[in-house]
N, CA, C and O atoms as a Maestro MAE file, in Angstrom:
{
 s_m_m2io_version
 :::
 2.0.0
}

f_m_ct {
 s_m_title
 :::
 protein
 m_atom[276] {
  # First column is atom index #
  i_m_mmod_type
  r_m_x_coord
  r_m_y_coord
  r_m_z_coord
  i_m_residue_number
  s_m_chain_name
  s_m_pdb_residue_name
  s_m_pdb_atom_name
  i_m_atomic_number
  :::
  1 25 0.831 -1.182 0.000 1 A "UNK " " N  " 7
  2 3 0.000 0.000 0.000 1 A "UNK " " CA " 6
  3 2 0.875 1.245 0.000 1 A "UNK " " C  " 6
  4 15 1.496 1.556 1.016 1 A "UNK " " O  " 8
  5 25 0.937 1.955 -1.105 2 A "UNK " " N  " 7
  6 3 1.600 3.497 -1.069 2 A "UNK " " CA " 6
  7 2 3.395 2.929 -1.799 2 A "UNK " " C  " 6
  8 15 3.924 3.363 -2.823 2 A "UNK " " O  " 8
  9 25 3.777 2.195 -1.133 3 A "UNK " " N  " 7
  10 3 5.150 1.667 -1.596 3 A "UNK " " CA " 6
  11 2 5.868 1.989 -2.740 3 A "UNK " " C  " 6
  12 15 6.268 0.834 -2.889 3 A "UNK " " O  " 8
  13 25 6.332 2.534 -3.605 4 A "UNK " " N  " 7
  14 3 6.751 2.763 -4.912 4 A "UNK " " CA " 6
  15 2 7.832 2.470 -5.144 4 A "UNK " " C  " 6
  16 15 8.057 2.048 -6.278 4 A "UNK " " O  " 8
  17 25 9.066 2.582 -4.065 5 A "UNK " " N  " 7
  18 3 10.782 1.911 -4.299 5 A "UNK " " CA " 6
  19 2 11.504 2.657 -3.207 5 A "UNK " " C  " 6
  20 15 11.193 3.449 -2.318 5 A "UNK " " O  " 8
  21 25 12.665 2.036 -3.671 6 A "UNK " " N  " 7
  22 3 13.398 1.848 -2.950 6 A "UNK " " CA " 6
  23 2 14.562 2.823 -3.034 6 A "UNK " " C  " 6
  24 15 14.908 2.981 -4.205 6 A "UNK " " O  " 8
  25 25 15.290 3.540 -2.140 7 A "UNK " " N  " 7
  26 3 16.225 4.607 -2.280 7 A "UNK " " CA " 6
  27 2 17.352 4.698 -1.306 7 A "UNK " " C  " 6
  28 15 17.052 4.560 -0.120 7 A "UNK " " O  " 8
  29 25 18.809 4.944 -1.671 8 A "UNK " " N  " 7
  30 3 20.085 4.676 -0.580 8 A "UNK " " CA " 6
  31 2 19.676 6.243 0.090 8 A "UNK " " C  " 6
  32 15 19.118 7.146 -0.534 8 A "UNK " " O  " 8
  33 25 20.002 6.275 1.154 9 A "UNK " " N  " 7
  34 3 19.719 8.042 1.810 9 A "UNK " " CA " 6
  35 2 20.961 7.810 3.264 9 A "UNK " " C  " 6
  36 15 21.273 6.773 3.849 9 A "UNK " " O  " 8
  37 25 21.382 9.084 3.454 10 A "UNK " " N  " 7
  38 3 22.067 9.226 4.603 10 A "UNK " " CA " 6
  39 2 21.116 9.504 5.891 10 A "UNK " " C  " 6
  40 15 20.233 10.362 5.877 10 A "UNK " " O  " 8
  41 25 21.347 8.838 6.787 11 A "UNK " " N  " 7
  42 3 20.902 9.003 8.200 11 A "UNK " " CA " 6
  43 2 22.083 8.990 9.492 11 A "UNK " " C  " 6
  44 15 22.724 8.054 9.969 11 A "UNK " " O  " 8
  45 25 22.063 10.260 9.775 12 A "UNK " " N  " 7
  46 3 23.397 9.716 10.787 12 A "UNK " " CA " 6
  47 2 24.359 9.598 10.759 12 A "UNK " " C  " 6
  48 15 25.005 8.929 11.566 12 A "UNK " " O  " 8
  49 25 24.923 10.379 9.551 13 A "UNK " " N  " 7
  50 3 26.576 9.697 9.095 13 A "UNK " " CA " 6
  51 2 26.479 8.342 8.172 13 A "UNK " " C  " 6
  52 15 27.414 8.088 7.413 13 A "UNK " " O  " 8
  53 25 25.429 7.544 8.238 14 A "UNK " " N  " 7
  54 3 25.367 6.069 7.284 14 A "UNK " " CA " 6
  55 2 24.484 5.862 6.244 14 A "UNK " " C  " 6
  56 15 23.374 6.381 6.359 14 A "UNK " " O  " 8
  57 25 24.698 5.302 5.382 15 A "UNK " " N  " 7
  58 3 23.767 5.344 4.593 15 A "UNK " " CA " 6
  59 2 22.738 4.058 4.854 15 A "UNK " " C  " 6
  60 15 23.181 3.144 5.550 15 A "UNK " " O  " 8
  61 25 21.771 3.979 4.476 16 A "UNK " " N  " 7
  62 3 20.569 2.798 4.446 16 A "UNK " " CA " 6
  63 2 19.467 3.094 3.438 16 A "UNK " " C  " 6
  64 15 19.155 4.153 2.894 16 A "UNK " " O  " 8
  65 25 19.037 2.043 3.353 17 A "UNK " " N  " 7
  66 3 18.144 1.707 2.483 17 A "UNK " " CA " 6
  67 2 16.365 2.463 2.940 17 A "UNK " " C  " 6
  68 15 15.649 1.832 3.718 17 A "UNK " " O  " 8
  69 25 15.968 3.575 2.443 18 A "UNK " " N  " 7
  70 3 14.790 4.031 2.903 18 A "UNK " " CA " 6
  71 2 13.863 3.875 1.809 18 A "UNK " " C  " 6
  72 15 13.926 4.368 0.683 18 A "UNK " " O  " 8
  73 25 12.714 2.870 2.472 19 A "UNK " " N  " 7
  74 3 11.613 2.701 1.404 19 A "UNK " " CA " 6
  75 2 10.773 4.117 0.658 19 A "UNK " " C  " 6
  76 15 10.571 5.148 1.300 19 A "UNK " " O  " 8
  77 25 10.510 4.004 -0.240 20 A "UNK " " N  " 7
  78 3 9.451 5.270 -0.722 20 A "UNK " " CA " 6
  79 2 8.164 5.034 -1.152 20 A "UNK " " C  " 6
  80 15 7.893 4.229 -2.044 20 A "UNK " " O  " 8
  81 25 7.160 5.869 -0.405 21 A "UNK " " N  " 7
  82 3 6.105 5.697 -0.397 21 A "UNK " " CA " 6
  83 2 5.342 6.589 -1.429 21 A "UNK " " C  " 6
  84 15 5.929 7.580 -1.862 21 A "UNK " " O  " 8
  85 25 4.357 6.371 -1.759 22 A "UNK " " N  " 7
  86 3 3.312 7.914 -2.389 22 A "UNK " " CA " 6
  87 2 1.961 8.225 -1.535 22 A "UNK " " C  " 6
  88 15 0.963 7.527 -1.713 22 A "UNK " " O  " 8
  89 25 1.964 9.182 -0.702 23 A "UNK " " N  " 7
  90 3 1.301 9.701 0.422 23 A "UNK " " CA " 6
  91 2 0.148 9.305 -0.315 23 A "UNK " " C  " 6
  92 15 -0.527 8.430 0.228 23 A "UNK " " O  " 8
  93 25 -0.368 9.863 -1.759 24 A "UNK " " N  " 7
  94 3 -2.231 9.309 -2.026 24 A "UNK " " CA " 6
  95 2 -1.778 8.339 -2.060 24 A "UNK " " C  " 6
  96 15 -0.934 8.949 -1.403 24 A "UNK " " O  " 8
  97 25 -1.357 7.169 -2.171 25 A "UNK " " N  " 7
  98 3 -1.779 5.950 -1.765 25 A "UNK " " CA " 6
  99 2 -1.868 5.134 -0.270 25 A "UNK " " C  " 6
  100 15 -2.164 3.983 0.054 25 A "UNK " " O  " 8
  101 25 -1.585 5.961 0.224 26 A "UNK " " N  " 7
  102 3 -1.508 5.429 2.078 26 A "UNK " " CA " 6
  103 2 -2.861 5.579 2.037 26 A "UNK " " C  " 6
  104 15 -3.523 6.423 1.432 26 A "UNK " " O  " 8
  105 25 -3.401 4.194 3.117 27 A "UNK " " N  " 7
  106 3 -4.735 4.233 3.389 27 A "UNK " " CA " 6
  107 2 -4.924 4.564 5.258 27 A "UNK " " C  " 6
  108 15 -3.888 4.665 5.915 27 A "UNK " " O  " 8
  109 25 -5.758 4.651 5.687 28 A "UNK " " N  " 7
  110 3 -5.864 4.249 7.480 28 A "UNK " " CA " 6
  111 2 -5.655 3.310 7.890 28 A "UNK " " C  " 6
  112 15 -6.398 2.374 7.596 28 A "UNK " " O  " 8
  113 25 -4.532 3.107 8.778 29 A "UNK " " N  " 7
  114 3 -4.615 2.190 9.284 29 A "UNK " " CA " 6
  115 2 -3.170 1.506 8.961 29 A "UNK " " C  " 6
  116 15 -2.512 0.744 9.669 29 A "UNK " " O  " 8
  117 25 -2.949 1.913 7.942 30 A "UNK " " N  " 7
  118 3 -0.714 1.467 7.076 30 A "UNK " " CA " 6
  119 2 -0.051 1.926 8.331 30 A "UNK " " C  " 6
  120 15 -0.406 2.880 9.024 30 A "UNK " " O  " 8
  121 25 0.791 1.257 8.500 31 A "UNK " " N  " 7
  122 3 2.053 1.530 9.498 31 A "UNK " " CA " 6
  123 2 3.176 1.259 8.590 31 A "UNK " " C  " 6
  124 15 2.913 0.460 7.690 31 A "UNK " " O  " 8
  125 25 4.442 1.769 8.618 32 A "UNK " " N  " 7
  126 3 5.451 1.599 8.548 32 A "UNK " " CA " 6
  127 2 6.826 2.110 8.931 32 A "UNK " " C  " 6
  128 15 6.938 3.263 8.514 32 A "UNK " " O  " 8
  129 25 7.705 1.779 9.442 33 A "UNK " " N  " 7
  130 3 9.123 1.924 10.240 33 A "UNK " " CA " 6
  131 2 9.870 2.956 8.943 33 A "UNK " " C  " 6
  132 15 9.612 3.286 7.786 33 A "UNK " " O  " 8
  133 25 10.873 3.181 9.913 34 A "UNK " " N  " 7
  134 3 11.796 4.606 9.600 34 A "UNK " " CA " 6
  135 2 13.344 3.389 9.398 34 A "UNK " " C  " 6
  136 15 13.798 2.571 10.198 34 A "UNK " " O  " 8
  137 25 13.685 3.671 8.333 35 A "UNK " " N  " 7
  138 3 13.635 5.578 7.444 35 A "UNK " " CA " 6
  139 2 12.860 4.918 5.999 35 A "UNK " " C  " 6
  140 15 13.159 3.943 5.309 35 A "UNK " " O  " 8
  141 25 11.929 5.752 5.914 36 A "UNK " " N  " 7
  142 3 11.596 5.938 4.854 36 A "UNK " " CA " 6
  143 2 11.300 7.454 4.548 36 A "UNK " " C  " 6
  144 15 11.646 8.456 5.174 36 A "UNK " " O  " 8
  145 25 10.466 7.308 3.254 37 A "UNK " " N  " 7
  146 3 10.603 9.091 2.359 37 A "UNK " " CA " 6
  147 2 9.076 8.831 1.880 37 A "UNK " " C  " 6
  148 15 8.605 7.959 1.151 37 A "UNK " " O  " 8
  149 25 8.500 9.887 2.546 38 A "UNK " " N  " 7
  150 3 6.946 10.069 2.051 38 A "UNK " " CA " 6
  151 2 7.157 11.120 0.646 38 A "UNK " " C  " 6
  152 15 8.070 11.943 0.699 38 A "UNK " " O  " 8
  153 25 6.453 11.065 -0.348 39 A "UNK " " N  " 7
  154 3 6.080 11.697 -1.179 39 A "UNK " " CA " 6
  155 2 4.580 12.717 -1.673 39 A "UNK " " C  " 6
  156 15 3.590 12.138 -2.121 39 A "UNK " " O  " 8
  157 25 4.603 14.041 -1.535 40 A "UNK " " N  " 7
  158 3 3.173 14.090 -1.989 40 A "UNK " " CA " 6
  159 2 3.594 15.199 -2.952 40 A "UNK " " C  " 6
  160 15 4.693 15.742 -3.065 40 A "UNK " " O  " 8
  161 25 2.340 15.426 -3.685 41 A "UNK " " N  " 7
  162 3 2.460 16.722 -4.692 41 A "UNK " " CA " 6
  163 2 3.487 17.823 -4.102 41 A "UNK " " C  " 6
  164 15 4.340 18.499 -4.677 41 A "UNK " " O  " 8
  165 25 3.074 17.752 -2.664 42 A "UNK " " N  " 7
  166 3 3.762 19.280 -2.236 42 A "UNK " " CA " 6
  167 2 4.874 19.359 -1.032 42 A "UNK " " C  " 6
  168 15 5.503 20.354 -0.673 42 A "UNK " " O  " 8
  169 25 4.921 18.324 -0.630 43 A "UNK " " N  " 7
  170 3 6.108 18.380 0.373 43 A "UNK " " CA " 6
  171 2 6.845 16.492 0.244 43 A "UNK " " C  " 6
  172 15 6.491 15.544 -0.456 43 A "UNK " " O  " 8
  173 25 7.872 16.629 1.204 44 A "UNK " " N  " 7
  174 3 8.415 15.685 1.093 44 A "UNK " " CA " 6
  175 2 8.704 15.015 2.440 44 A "UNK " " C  " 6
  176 15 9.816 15.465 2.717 44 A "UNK " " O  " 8
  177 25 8.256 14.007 3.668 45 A "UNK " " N  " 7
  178 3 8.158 13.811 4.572 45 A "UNK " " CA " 6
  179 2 9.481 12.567 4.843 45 A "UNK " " C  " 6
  180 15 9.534 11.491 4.247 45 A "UNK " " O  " 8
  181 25 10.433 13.029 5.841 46 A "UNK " " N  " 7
  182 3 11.734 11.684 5.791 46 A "UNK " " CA " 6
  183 2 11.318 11.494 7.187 46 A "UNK " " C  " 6
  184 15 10.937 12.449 7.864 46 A "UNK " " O  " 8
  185 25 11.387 10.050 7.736 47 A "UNK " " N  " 7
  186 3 10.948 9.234 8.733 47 A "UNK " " CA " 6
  187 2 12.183 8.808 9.039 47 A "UNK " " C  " 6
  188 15 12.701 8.057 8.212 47 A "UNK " " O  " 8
  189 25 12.743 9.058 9.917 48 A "UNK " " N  " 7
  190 3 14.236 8.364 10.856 48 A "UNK " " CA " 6
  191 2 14.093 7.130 11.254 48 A "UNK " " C  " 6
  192 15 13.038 6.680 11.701 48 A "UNK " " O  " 8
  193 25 15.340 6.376 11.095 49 A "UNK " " N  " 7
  194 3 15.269 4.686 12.018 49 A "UNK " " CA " 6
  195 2 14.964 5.441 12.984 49 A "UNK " " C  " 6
  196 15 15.250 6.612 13.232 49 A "UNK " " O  " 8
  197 25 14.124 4.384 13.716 50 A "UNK " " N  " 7
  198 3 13.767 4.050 15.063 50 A "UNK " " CA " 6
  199 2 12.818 5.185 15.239 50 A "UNK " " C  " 6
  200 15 12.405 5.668 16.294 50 A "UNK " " O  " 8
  201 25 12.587 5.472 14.185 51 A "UNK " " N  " 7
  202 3 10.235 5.569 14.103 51 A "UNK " " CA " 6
  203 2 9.602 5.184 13.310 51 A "UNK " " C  " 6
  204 15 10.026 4.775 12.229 51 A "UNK " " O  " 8
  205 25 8.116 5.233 13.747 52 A "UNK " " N  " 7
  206 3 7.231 4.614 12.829 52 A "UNK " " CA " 6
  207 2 6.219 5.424 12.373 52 A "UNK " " C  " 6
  208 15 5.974 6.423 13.050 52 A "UNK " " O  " 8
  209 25 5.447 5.181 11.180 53 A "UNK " " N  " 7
  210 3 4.407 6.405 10.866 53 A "UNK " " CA " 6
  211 2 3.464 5.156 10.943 53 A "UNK " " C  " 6
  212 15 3.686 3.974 10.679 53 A "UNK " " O  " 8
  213 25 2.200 5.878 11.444 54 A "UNK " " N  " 7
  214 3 0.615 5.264 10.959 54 A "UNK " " CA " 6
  215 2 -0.174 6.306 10.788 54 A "UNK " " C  " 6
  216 15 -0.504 7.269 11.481 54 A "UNK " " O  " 8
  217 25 -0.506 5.767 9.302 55 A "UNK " " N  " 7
  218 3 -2.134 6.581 8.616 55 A "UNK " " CA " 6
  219 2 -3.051 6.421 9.771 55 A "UNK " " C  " 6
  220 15 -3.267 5.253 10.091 55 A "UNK " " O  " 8
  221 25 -3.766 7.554 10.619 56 A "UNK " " N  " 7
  222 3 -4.510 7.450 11.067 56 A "UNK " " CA " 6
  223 2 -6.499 7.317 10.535 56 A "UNK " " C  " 6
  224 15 -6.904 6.871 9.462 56 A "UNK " " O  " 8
  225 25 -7.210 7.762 11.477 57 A "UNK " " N  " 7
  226 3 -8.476 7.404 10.765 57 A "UNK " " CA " 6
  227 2 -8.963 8.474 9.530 57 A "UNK " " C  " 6
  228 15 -9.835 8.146 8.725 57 A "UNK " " O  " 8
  229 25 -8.322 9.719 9.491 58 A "UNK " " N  " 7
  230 3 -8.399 10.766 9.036 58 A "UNK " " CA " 6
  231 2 -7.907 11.170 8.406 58 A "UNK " " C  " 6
  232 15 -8.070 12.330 8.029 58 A "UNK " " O  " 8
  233 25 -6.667 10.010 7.807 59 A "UNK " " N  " 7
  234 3 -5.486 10.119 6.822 59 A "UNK " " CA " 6
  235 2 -4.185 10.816 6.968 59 A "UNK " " C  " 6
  236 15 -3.247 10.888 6.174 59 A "UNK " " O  " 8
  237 25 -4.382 11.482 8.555 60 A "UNK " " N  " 7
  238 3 -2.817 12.173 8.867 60 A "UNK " " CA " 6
  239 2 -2.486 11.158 8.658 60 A "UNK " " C  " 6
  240 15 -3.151 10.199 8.265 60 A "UNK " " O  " 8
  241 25 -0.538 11.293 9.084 61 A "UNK " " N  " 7
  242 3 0.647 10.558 8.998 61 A "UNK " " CA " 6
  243 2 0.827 10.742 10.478 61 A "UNK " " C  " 6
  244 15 1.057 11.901 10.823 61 A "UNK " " O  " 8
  245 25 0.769 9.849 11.404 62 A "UNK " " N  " 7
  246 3 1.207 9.943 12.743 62 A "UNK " " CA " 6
  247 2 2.635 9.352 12.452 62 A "UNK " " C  " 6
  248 15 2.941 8.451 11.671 62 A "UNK " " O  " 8
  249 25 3.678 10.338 13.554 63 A "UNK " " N  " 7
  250 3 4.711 9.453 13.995 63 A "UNK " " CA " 6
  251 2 5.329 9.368 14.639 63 A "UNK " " C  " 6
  252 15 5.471 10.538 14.993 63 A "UNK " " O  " 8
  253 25 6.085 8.689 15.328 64 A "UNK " " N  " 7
  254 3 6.412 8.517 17.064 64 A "UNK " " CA " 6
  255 2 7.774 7.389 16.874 64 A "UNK " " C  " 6
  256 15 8.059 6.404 16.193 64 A "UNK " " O  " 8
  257 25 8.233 8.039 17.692 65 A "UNK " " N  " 7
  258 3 9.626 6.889 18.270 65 A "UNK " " CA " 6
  259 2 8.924 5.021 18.412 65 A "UNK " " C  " 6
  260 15 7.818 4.691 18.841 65 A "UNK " " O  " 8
  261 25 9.613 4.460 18.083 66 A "UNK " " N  " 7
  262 3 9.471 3.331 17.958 66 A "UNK " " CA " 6
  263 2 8.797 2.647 19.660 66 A "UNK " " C  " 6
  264 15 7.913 1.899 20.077 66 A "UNK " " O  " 8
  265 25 10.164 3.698 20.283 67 A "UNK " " N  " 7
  266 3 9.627 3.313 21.994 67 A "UNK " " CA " 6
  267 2 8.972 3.618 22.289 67 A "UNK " " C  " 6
  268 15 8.860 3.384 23.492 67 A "UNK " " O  " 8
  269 25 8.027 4.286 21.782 68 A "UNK " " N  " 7
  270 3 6.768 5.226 22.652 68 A "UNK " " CA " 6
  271 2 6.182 4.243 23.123 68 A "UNK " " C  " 6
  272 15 6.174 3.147 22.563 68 A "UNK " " O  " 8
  273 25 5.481 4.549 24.456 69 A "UNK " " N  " 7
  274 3 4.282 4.117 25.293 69 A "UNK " " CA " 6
  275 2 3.195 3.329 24.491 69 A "UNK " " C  " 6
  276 15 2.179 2.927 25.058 69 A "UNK " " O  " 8
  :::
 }
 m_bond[275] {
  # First column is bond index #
  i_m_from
  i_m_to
  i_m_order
  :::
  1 1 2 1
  2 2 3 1
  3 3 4 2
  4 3 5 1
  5 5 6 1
  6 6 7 1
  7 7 8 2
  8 7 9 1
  9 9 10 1
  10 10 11 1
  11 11 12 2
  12 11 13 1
  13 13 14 1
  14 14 15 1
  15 15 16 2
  16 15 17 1
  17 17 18 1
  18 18 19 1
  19 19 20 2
  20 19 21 1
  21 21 22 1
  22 22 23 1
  23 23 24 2
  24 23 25 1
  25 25 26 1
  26 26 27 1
  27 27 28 2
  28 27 29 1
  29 29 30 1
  30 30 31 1
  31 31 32 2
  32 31 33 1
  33 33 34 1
  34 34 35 1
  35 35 36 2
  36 35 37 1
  37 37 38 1
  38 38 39 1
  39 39 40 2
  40 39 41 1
  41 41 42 1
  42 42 43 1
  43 43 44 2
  44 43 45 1
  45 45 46 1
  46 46 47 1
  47 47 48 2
  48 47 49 1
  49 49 50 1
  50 50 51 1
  51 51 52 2
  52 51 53 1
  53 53 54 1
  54 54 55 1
  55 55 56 2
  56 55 57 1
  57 57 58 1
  58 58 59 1
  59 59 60 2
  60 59 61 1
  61 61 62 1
  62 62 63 1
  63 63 64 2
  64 63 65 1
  65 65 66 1
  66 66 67 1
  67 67 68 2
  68 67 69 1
  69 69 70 1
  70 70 71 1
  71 71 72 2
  72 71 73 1
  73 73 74 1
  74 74 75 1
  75 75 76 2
  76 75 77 1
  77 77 78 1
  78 78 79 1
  79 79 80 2
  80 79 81 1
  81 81 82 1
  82 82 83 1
  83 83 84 2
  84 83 85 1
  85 85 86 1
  86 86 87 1
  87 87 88 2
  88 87 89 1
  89 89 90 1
  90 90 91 1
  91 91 92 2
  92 91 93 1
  93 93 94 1
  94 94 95 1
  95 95 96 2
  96 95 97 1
  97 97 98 1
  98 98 99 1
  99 99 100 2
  100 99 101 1
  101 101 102 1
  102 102 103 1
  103 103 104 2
  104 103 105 1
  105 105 106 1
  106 106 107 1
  107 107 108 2
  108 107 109 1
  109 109 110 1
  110 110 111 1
  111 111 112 2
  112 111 113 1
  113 113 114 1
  114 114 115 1
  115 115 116 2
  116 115 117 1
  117 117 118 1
  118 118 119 1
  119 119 120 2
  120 119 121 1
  121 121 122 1
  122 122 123 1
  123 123 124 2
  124 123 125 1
  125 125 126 1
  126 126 127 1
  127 127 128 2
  128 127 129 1
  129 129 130 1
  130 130 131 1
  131 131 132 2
  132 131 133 1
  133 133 134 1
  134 134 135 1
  135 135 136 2
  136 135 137 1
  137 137 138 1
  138 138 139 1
  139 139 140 2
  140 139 141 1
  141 141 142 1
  142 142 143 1
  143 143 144 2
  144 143 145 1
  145 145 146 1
  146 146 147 1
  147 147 148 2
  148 147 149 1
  149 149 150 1
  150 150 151 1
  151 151 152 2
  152 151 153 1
  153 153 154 1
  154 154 155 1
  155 155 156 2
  156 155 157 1
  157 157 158 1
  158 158 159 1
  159 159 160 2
  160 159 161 1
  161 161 162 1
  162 162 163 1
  163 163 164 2
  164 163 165 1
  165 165 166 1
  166 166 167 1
  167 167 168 2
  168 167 169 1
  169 169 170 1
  170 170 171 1
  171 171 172 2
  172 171 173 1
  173 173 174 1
  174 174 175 1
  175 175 176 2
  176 175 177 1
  177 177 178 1
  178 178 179 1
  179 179 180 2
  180 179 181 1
  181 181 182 1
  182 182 183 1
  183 183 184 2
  184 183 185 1
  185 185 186 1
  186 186 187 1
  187 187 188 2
  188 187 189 1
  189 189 190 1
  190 190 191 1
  191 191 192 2
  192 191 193 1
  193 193 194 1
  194 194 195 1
  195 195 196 2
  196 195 197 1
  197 197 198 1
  198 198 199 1
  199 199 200 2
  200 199 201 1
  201 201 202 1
  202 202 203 1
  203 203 204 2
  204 203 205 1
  205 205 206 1
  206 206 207 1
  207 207 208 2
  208 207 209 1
  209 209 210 1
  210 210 211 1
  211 211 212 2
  212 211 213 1
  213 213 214 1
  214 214 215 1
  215 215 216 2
  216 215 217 1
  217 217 218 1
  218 218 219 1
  219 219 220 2
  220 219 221 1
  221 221 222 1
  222 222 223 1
  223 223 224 2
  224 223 225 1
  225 225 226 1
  226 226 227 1
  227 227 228 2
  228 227 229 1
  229 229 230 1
  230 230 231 1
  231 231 232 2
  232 231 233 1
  233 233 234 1
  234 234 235 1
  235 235 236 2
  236 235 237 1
  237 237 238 1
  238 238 239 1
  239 239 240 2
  240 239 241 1
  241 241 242 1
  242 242 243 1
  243 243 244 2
  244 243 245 1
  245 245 246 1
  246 246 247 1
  247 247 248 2
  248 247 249 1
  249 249 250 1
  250 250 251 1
  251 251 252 2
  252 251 253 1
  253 253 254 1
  254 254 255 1
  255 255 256 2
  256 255 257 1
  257 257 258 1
  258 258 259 1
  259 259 260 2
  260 259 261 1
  261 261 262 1
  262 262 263 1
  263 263 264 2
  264 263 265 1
  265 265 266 1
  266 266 267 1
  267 267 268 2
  268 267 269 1
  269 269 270 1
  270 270 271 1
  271 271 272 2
  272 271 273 1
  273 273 274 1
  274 274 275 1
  275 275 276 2
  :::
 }
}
């Protein structure tokens, strides 16, 4: 869901592998771990290891440290 490829990106001094998504295709309810690279018409959203985003019911992008509560 949303997924489109795959991209090398620096985080931290290292490089890794951050998935790429396309924001209209995220539905409610998608989760996925950091690092990845959101895409939309108008901005560009980068997600760090060690967080996660979830489409909420309303279609934000929630995202929070992996450790959160």
């Amino acid at each position: 869901e949303g997924l489109v490829d795959e991209r090398a990106v620096v985080f931290g001094g290292g490089e890794r592998v951050a998935r790429c998504y396309d924001r209209d295709r995220l539905v409610p309810g998608h989760a996925f771990p950091g690092p990845a690279l959101v895409f939309q018409m108008d901005a560009t959203t980068a997600l760090i290891p060690g967080w996660v985003a979830l489409v909420d019911a309303h279609g934000n992008l929630v995202m929070e440290p992996t450790n959160a509560p």
